[in-house]
C-alpha positions as a Python dict, from the first residue, in 0.01 Angstrom:
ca = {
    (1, 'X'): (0, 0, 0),
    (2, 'X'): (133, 347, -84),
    (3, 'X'): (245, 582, 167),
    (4, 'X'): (36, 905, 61),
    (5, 'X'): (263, 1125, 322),
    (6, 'X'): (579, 1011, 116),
    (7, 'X'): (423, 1126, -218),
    (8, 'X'): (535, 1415, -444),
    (9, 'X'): (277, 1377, -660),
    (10, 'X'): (-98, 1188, -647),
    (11, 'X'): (-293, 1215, -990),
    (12, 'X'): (-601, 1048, -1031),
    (13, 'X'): (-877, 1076, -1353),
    (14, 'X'): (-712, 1344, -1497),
    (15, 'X'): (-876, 1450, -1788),
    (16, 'X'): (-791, 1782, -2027),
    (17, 'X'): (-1013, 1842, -2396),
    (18, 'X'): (-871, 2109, -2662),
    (19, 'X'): (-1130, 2215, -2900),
    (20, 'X'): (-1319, 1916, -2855),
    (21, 'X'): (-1032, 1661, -2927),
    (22, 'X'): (-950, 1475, -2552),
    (23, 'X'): (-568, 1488, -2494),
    (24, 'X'): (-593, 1376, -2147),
    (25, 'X'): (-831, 1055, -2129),
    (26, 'X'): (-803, 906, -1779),
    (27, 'X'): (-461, 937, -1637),
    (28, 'X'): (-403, 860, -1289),
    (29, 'X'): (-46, 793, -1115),
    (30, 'X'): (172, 842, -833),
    (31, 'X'): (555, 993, -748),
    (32, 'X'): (789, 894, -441),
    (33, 'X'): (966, 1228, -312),
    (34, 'X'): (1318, 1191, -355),
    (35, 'X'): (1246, 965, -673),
    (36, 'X'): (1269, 1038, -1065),
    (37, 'X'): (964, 944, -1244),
    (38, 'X'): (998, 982, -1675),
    (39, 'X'): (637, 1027, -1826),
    (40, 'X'): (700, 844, -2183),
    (41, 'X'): (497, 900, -2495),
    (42, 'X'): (518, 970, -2864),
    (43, 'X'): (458, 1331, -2998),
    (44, 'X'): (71, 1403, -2881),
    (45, 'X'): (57, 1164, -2656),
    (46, 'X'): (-2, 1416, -2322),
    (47, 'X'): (314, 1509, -2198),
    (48, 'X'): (358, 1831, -2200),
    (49, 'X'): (-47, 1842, -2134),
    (50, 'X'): (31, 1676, -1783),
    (51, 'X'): (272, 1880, -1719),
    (52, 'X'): (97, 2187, -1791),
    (53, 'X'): (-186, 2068, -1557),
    (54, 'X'): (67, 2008, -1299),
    (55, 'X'): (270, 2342, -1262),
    (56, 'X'): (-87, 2479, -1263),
    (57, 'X'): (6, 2659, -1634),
    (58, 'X'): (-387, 2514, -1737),
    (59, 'X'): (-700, 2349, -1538),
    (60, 'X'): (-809, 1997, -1578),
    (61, 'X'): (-1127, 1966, -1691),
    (62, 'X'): (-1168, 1664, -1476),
    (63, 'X'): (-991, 1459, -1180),
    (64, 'X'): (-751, 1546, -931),
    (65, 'X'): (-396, 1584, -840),
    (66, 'X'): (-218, 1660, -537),
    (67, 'X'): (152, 1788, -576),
    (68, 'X'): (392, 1839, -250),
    (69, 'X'): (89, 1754, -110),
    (70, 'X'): (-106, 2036, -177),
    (71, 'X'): (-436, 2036, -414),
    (72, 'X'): (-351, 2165, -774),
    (73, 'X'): (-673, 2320, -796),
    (74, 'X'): (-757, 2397, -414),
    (75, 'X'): (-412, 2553, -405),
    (76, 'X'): (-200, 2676, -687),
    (77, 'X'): (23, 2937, -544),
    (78, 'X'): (112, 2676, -278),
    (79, 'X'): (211, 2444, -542),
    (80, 'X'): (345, 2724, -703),
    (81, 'X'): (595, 2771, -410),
    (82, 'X'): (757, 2425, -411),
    (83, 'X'): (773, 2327, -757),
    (84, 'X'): (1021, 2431, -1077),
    (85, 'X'): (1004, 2386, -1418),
    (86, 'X'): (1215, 2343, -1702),
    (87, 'X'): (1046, 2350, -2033),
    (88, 'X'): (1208, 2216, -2367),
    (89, 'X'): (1365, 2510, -2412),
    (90, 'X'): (1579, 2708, -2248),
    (91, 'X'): (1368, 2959, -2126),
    (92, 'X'): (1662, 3227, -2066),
    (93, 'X'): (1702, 3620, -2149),
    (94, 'X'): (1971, 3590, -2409),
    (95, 'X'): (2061, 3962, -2379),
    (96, 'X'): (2154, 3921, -2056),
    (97, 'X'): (2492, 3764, -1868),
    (98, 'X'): (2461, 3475, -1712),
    (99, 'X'): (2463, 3619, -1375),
    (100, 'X'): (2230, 3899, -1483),
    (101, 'X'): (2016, 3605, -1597),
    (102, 'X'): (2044, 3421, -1213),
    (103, 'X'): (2028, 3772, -1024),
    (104, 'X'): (1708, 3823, -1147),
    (105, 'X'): (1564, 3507, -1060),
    (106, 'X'): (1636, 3554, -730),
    (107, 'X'): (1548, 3880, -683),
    (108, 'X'): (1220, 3777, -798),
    (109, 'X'): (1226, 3493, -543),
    (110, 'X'): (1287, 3689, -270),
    (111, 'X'): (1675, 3557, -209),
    (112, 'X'): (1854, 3765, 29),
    (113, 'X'): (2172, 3747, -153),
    (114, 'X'): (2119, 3691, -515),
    (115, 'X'): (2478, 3794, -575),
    (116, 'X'): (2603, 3541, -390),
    (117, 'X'): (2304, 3225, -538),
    (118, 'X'): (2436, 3277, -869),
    (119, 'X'): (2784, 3349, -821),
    (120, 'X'): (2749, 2964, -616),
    (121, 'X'): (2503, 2806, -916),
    (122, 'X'): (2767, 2934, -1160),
    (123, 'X'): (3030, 2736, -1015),
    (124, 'X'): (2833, 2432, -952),
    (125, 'X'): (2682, 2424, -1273),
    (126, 'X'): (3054, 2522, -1494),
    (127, 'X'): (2959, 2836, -1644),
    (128, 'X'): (3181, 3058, -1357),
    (129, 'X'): (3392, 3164, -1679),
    (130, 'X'): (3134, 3279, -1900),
    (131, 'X'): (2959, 3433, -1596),
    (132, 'X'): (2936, 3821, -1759),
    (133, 'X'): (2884, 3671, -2141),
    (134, 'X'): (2572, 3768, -2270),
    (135, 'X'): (2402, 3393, -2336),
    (136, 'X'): (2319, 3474, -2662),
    (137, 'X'): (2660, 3356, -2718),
    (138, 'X'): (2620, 3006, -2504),
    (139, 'X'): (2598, 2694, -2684),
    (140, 'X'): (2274, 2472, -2639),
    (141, 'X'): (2426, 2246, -2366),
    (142, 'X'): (2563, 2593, -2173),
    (143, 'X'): (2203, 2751, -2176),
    (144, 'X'): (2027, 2423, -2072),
    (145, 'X'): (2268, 2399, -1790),
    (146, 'X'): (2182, 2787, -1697),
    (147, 'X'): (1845, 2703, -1758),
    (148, 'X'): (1865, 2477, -1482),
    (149, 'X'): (2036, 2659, -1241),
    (150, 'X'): (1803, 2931, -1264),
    (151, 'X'): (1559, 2631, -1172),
    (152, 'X'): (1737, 2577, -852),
    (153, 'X'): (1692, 2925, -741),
    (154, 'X'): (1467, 2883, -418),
    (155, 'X'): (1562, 2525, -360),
    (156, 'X'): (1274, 2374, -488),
    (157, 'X'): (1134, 2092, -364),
    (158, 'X'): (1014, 1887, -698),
    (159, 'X'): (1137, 1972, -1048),
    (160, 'X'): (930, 1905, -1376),
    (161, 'X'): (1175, 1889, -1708),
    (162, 'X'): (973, 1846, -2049),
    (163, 'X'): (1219, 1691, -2244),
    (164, 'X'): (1535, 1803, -2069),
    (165, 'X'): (1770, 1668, -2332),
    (166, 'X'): (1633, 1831, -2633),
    (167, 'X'): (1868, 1950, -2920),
    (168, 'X'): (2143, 1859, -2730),
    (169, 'X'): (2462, 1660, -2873),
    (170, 'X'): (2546, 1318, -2688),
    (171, 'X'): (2811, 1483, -2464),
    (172, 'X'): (2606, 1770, -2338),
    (173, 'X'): (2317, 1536, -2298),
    (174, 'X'): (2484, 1260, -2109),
    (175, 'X'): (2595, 1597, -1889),
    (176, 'X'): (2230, 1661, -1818),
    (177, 'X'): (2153, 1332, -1750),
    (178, 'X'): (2450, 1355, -1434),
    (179, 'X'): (2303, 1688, -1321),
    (180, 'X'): (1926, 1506, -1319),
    (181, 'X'): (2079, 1216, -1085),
    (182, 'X'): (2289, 1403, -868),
    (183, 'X'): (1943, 1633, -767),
    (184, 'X'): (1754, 1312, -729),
    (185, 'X'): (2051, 1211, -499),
    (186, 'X'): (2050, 1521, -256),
    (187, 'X'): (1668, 1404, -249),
    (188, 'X'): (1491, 1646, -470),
    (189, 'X'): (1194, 1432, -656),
    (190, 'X'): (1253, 1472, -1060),
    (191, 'X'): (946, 1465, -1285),
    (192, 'X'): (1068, 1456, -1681),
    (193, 'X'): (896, 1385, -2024),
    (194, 'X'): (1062, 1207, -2274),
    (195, 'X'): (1052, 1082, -2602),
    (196, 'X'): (1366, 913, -2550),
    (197, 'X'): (1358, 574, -2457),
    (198, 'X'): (1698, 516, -2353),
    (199, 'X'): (1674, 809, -2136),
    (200, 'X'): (1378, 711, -1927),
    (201, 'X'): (1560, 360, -1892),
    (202, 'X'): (1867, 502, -1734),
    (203, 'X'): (1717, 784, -1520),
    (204, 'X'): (1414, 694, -1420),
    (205, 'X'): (1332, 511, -1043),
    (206, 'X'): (973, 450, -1208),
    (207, 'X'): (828, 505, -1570),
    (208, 'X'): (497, 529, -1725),
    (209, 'X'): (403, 527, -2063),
    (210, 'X'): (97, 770, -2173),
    (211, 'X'): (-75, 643, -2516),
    (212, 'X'): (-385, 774, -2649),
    (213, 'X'): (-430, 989, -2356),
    (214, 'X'): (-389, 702, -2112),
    (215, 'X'): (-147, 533, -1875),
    (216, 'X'): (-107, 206, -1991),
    (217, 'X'): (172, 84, -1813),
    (218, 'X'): (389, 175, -1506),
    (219, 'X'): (670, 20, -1278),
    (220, 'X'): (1036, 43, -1288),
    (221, 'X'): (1198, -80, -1585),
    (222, 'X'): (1253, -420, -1531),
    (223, 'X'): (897, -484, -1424),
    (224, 'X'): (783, -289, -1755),
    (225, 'X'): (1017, -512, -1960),
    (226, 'X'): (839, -794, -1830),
    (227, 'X'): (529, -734, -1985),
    (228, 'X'): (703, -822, -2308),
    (229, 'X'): (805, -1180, -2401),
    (230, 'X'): (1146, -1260, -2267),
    (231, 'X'): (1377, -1239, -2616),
    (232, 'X'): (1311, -1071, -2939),
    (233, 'X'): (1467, -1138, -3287),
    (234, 'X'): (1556, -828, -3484),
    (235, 'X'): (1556, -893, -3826),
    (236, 'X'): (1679, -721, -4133),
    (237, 'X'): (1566, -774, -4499),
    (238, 'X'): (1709, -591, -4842),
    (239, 'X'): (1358, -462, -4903),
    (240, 'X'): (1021, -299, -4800),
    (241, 'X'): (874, -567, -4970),
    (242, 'X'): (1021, -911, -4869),
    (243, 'X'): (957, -752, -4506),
    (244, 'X'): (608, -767, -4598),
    (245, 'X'): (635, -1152, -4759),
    (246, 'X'): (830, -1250, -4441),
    (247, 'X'): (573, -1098, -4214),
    (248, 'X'): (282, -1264, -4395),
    (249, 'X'): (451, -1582, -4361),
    (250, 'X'): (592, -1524, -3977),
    (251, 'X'): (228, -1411, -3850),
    (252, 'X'): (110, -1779, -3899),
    (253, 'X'): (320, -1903, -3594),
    (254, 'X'): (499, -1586, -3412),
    (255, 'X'): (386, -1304, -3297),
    (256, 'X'): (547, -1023, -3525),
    (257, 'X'): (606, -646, -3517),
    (258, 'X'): (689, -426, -3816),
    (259, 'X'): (969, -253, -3672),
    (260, 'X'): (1142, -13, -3911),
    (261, 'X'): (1042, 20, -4343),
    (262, 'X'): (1312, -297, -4384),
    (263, 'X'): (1297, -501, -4009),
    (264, 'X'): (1061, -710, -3810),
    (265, 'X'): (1066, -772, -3425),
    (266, 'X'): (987, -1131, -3356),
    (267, 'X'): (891, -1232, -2997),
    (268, 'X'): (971, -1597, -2892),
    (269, 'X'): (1052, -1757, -2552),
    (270, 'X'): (1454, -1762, -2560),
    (271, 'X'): (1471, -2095, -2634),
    (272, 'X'): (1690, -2247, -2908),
    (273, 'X'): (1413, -2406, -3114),
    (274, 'X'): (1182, -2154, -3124),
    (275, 'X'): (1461, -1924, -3288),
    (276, 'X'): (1544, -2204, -3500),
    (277, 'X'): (1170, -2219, -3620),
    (278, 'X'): (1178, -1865, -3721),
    (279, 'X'): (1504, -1916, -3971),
    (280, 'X'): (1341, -2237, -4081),
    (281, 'X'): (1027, -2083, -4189),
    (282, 'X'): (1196, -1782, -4375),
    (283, 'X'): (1414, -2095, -4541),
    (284, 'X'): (1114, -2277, -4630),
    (285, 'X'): (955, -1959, -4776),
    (286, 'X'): (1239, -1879, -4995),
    (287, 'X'): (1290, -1601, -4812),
    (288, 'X'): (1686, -1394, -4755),
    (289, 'X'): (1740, -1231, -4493),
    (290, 'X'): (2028, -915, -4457),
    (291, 'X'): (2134, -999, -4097),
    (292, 'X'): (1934, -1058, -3751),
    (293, 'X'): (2010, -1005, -3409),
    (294, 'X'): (1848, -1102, -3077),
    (295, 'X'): (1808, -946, -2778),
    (296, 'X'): (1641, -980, -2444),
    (297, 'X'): (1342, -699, -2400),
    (298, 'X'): (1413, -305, -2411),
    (299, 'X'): (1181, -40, -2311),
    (300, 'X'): (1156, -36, -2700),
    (301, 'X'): (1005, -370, -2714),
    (302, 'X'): (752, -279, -2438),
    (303, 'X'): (657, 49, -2595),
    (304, 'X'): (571, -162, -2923),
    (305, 'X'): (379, -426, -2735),
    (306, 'X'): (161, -71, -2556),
    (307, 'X'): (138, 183, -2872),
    (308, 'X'): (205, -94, -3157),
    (309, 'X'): (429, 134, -3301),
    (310, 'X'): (749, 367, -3253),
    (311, 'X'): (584, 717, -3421),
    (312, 'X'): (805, 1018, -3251),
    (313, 'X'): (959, 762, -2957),
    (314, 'X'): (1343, 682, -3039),
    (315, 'X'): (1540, 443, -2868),
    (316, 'X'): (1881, 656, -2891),
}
């Protein structure tokens, strides 16, 4: 049973129209304080939707939520006062330093000494030597990591990041993904949408994946890789079109997924002979194949087996 006095966050029915068309069908879940929880979902899925709803940026039209255990609704300012967010981009005065751009955060927060809050977040954070640039001339990963700083300011309590890590290059965004850990670590709960399956898999205490409006899974990343079967085979064909044959012919005894224009994901129990089947019945169908690979279950596999397909979700 949950302990509701250790929660950061309790949703339950949330539901959100736009012009008619529901976004938001019936989504209900729960965050640990201290924890980082990845909301996963293809482009349109509800994301940034539910975390709109959340920071108390739009109303529900339906359900309830309580955040830092105050009512959304009830009590927005109080929310408000504990929470930070980081949209997907970096929502920083580019004509500014990047100690003008901390200052004023905290002068706006009420900090005693903004001088010396950014002068510390610019240190932590590795911008100390382009402190009095103007950010217009910071590079992607050097805003994001101002951005959050400026996040910081007031020592939050829970942080919400829609899609921390986009536009960045693979160094700056393995660098955010150390800055999200190390906040979970000095206990500050982490709430961040992604499209990016690999990085809900390696930052995330718990994950849940929103399709069609709804939460259709949730658990920690083994338990969601167990909803899948326990190996896949990945494989790879020279066109569009013997894909299609092979799937045709595969569907008869396997359970098949069209994974790319040229590849197929077939499930099978790990063992030898059902793997063995699967090359035997291509054989038997006259049917090449341009390589294969197997692999136990990814958060890939499991958001196939949910959405049953990959449209705006990448694995890397």
């Amino acid at each position: 049973m949950t302990d509701t006095n250790n929660l950061a966050i309790e949703v339950a029915h949330l539901q959100k129209s736009f012009k008619g068309a529901r976004v938001l069908e019936d989504v209900s879940f729960t965050v640990p304080q201290g924890t980082i929880f990845a909301l996963l979902g293809s482009n349109g899925a509800g994301k940034t939707t539910t975390i709109n709803i959340l920071t108390t940026l739009i109303k529900a039209d339906s359900g309830t939520a309580r955040v830092m255990g105050h009512d959304f609704a009830l009590s927005p300012s109080a929310v408000r006062n504990q929470i930070s967010l980081t949209g997907q981009f970096a929502a920083v005065d580019h004509m500014l330093t990047g100690r003008e751009n901390l200052e004023l955060i905290a002068l706006l927060r009420h900090e005693p000494a903004a001088h010396a809050v950014a002068t510390t977040l610019l240190s932590d954070f590795g911008l100390a030597h382009t402190a009095d640039r103007r950010v217009m001339t910071y590079s992607g990963g050097m805003r994001r990591r101002l951005d959050i700083a400026m996040g910081l300011i007031g020592k939050p309590s829970l942080l919400f990041f829609d899609e921390p890590t986009t536009g960045l290059d693979p160094e700056a965004r393995q660098e955010m993904w150390t800055r999200i850990r190390s906040l979970s670590t000095s206990g500050t709960t982490v709430f961040l949408t992604t499209q990016q399956l690999d990085e809900a898999d390696a930052l995330a205490d718990t994950i849940a994946i929103l399709h069609q409006g709804k939460i259709e899974a949730s658990g920690t990343s083994a338990e969601l890789k167990r909803l899948v079967s326990s190996s896949t085979v990945l494989l790879e064909f020279s066109s569009g079109s013997i894909r299609d044959t092979a799937m045709k012919l595969l569907q008869e005894h396997h359970t098949v997924h069209a994974h790319t224009a040229e590849t197929l994901v077939v499930d099978t129990d790990g063992h030898a002979s059902a793997v063995a089947d699967i090359f035997v019945t291509l054989r038997d169908g006259n049917i090449e194949i341009a390589g294969f690979s197997q692999r136990t279950p990814s958060l890939d596999d499991v958001f196939f087996h949910i959405a049953g397909d990959h449209t705006g979700v990448t694995s890397s």
